[in-house]
Structure formats: C-alpha cells, structure tokens
N, C-alpha and C positions, 0 to 999 in steps of 0.2 A: 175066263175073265181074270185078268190083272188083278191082285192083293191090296194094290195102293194107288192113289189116284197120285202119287209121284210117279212111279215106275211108267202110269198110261200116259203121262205127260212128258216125261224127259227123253223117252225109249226113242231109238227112230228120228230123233226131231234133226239132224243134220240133213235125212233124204226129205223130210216134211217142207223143210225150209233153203235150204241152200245156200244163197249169199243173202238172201232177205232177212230183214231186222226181225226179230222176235217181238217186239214193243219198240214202239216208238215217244219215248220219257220227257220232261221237260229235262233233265238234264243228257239227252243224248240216247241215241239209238242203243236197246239191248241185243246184242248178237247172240248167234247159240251159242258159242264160245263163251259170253261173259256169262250166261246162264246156268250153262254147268257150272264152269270156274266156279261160282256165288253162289250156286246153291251147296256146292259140293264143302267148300269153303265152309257153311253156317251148320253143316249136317257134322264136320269133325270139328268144330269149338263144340259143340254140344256134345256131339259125345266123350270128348277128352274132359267136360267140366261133367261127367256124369250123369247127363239128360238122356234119355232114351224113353222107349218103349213103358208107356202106363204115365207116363209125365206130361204137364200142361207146360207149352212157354206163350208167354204173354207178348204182342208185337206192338209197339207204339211206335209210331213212322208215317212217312206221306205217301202218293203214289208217287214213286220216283223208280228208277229203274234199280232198286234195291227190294222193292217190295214183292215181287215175284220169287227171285231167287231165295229170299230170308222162306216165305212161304213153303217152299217146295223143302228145302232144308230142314226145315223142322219138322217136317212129313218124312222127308229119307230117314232120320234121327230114330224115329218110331214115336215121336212124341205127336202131341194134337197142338195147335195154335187156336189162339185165341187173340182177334184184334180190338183195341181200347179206340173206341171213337176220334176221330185225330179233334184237339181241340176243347176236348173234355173239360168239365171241371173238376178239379181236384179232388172234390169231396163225391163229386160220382165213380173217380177214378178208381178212387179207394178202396169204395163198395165193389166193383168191380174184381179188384185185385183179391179181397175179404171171399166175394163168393166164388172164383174158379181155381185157388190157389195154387197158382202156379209157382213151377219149380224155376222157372228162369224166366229174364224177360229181358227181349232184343229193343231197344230203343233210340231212335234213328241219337245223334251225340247232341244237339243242340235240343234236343224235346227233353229232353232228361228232365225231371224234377230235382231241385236243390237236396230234397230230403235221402237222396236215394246215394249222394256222394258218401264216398268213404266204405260202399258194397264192395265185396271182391266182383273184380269185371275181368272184360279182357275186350281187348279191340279189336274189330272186324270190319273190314274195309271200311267205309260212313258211318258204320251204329256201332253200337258200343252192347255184349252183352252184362248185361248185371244180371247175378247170381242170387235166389234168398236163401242160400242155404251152401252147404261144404260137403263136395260131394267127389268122391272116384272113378278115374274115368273109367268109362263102359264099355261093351263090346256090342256091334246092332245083333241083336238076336230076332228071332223070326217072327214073323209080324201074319197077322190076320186080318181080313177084310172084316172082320167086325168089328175090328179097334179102332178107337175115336180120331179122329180126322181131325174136326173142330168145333168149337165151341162157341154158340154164339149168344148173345145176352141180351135182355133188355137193358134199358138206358139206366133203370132204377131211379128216375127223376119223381116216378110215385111211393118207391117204399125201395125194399133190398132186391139189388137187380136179379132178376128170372133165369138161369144157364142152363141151355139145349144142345145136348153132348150131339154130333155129326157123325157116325162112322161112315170108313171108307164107302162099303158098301152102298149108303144112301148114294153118296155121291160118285157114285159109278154111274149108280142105276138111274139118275138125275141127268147124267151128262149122256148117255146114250138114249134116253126118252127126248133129248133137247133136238139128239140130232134128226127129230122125223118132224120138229116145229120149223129148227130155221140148220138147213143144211151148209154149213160156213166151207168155201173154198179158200185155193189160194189167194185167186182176186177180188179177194174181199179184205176189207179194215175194217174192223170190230172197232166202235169209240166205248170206251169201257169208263163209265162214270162214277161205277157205283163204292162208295165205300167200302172196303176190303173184313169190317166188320158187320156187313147186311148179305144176306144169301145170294143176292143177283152177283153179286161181283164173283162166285163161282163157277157160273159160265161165263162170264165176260173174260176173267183169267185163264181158267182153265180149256177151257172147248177152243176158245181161241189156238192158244198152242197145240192141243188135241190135233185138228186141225188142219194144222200149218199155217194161218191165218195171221197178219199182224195186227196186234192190236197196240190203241194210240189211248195211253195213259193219261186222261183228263185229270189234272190236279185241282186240287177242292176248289180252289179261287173261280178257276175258269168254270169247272163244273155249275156251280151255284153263280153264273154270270150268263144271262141270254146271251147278250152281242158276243162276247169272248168266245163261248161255244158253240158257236154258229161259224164263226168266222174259223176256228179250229175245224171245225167237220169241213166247212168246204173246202180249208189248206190242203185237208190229209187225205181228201176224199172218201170219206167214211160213208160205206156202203151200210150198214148194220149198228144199229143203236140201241143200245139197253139205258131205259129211261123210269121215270115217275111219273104218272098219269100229267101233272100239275106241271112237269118241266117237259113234258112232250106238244100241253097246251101253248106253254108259253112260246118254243120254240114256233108253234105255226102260226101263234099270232105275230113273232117276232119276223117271219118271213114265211109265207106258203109256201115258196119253192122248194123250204129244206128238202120234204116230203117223197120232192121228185128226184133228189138225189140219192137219197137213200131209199135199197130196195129191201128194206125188213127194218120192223122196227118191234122191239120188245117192252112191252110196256108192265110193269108191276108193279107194286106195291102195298104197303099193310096200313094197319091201324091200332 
C-alpha cells in the first residue's frame, strides 16, 4: 500500500487519463498537466516558507479548478489540510482558525479577510498563501501512512468547534472499501457536490482521479440550486452522483428522469 493518498492519486494519472480533462471547473477544464504543475507548484511555496511534515494549512477557496491541486500540495508538503466552510462567518472562522492552529493558510485572493492584510504572503497562481508565523525553508522528509491527512471540524455554531485529525491511512482504507460499493470507470463523470470541508467530498475528489474518472466540479451556487443542477448533470452527462438525502429528494421531485440518467448514486449524510 501507497504512504499517501498523494502518491495513490498523482502516480500513473497520465496512462489513467490521457488527453481527458481531470475535472471539469467552472472556470475551465483541469488537464493532468495543470494538475501536477498546481499541485507541484503549492507542495514548493510550502516548503520553501517552512511548512512540512506535522504542520496544518488552512484552505479558504471555492471549487474551482484550484482546489484540487492546492489539496494534493499540501499532502506532497507532508503537511494535513484543513478546509474553512466557504462563506463562513467570521466569528466561526475564527474559532476554527483558534482550534486547528494552523501554520499556513492558502486563500483563494478575493476571500481573503481585510484583517489578515499586512501577513507575510506570497502569490501562487489565483490564491495567495499567508503565513502565521516566520519560518525556514524545509526539506520533505519521510512521511508515514499514520500522519494526518486532514482535519475536519464541526461548524462550532453551538460552542468551540470539534477537530477530527484524518490520517493517511483512514483514507486509503476508505477509498479502496468505496471501490467494492460503486466501481468508477473511465466512462463515467463523477458530479462532485460536496464541500471539500465534509468527508464525502473525499471520494468525490479523490477516487475520481484514483480512477481515471472525470469529475465536474459543481460550485456552491449551482450546487444549492435544483434547476442549475439538473441542468449541469444532464450538460455533462453525469453518470455518478454523491448527494444529501434532502438534495437527492428534491432533485427527483424536480424531474424523475434524472434517476435514469444516472447509473449510481451516493447518498449521505450526518446530524
């Protein structure tokens, strides 16, 4: 078994995939070429600002064809990610930032919060990272499948948010038990909905590329939009959906047929 769920995702993906898009973005198709490039890309700003191995960075961003690559980056890094609910409010943001204490945090350039001007940063492609701290840059040293992957939290809208450390390993062992529920080919499109700070969006990302699969990066708007989502699934022909009980409802009351166009459909959710 593979050490990192980078290594089992990047490895290989030129014969996995060939000239087909990796993701399909609202701002433009991801190739494997711009996927290395981009992850490769956010894996050395971190380690030349001294992020690595035992380190959290914090991701504030949309799905956009950034968010994969930022992702995988900070896995090559040896650091774990943590994503901030796009849209937050401030004062949950906070909390959030208070209980995972991360050493860095990539945040797409326009999300940025006013208070965080005047951090040392540095510019990487669309997002911009900011730094909380002043640190030398590093060398990647060797990593173990029991180091933390990522970190996911509640909302903290009832008290100080909850943080459940992810290591690699869970998420091996997650994404190879997935593939005996729904076996993803090449001619399949994965609509991948889920917030990249809730656990489903793990396989929706990850097993996707795993794979060789393209998956069509729903952004929040459309996501949280019956008609827009509907109409997106039948554009891309989205064979595989990972959904919420309540937004799988609505979609079939919004049209029965979706149903029959898609031949899997993944339904989850908590409480």
């Amino acid at each position: 078994m593979t050490a990192s769920v980078d290594e089992l995702v990047l490895t290989g993906l030129s014969e996995r995939f060939g000239v087909r898009p990796v993701q399909l973005c609202v701002d433009g198709e991801l190739s494997v070429t711009a996927l290395v490039q981009r992850s490769t890309q956010v894996r050395e700003a971190l380690l030349r600002a001294g992020v690595g191995r035992g380190n959290v960075v914090a991701v504030k961003g949309r799905r956009d064809s950034w968010l994969l690559p930022t992702l995988l980056g900070i896995l090559g890094a040896g650091a774990a990610y943590t994503v901030i609910p796009y849209n937050s409010p401030q004062a949950v943001e906070a909390l959030l930032l208070e209980t995972v204490e991360p050493a860095a945090m990539v945040v797409w350039e326009d999300l940025h919060p006013a208070s965080w001007r005047g951090r040392p940063s540095m510019a990487l492609g669309d997002a911009v990272v900011f730094l909380f701290g002043s640190f030398e840059p590093v060398s990647p040293s060797p990593r173990s499948i029991d180091d933390p992957a990522y970190i996911i939290t509640t909302s903290g809208t009832s008290g100080t948010p909850k943080a459940v450390l992810v290591p690699h390993r869970a998420v091996l062992a997650f994404l190879d038990a997935a593939r005996g529920v729904v076996a993803l080919s090449s001619s399949d499109v994965v609509a991948a909905r889920s917030s990249a700070a809730f656990d489903l969006s793990v396989w929706e990302l990850f097993a996707s590329v795993e794979a060789g699969t393209t998956a069509v990066l729903v952004v929040e708007g459309v996501a949280a939009d019956t008609a827009r989502l509907h109409e997106l699934l039948a554009q891309t022909g989205a064979s595989v959906l990972s959904t919420t009980p309540s937004a799988a409802y609505q979609l079939g009351a919004y049209d029965e047929a979706i149903g029959g166009r898609a031949r899997a459909a993944i339904v989850a959710g908590g409480r």
